[in-house]
C-alpha positions in Angstrom: -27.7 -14.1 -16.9 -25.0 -16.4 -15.5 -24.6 -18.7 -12.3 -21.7 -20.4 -10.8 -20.3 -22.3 -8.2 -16.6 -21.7 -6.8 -14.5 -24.4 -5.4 -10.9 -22.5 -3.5 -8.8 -24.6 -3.0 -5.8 -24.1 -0.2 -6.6 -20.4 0.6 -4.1 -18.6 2.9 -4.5 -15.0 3.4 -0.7 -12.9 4.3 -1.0 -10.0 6.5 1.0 -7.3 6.8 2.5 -6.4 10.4 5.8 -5.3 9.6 4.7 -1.7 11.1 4.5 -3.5 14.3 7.6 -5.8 14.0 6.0 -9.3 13.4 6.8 -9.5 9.3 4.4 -10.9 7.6 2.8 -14.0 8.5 0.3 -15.9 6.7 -2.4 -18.2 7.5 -3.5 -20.8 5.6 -8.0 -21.2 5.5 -7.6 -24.4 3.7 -10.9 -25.0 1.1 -13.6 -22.9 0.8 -16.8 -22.7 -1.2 -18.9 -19.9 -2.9 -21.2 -18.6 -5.7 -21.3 -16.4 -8.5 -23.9 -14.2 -10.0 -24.4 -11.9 -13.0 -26.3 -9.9 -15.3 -24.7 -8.4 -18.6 -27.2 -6.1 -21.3 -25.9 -5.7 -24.3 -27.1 -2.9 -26.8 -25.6 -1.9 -30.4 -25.6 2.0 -31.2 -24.4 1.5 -34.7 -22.5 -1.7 -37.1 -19.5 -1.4 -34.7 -20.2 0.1 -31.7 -22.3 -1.3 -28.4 -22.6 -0.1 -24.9 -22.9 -2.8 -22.5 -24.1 -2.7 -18.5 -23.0 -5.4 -16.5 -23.6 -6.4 -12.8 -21.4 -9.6 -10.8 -21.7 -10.6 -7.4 -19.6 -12.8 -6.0 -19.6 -14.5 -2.1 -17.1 -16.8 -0.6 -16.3 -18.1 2.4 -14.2 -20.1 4.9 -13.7 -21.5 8.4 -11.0 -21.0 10.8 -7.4 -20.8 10.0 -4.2 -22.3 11.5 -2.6 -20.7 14.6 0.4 -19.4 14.0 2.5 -17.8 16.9 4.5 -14.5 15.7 6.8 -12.4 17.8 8.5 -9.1 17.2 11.3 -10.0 19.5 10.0 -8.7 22.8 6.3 -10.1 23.2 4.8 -13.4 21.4 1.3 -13.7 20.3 -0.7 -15.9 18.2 -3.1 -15.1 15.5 -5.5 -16.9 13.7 -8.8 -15.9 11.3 -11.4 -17.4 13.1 -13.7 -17.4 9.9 -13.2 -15.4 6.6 -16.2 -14.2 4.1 -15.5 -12.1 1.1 -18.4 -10.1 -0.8 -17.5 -8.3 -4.1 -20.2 -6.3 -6.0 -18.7 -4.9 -9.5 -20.5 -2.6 -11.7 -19.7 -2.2 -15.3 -20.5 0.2 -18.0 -18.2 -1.3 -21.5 -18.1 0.6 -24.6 -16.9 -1.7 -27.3 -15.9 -1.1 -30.6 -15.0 -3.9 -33.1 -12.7 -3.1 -35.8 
């Protein structure tokens, strides 16, 4: 079992609009802060082979971004991410083999 703490430091997130005409601008969330969690069993079948089940979940968030104003030429806009959380859960079945 394993805990952490996650310090991000200058995150900027770039988002695609070039569909649209506006490029791709990107904003910049400054720090943020999370956690991380997981769970890993471990099991040997035989001398050099093991299975292994894993499970991670990880949470991090920030406030609001910059404004930035973008503009395709015709009309002007501006954008900002008024608050950003991201929430990953992995699941993992390994099968290892030392040699």
């Amino acid at each position: 079992f394993e805990l952490g703490i996650v310090k991000i430091d200058n995150g900027e997130i770039e988002i695609d609009l070039n569909d649209y005409g506006f490029g791709r601008p990107v904003l910049y969330l400054g720090d943020g802060n999370g956690f991380n969690a997981s769970v890993k069993f471990q099991h040997t079948l035989i001398d050099n082979k093991s299975i292994s089940l894993g499970l991670l979940y990880q949470r991090w968030e920030f406030g609001k971004s910059n404004s930035e104003f973008i503009s395709n030429g015709v009309d002007t806009y501006e954008i900002y991410e008024p608050r950003s959380e991201s929430k990953h859960t992995i699941a993992s079945l390994d099968f290892i083999f030392l040699f």
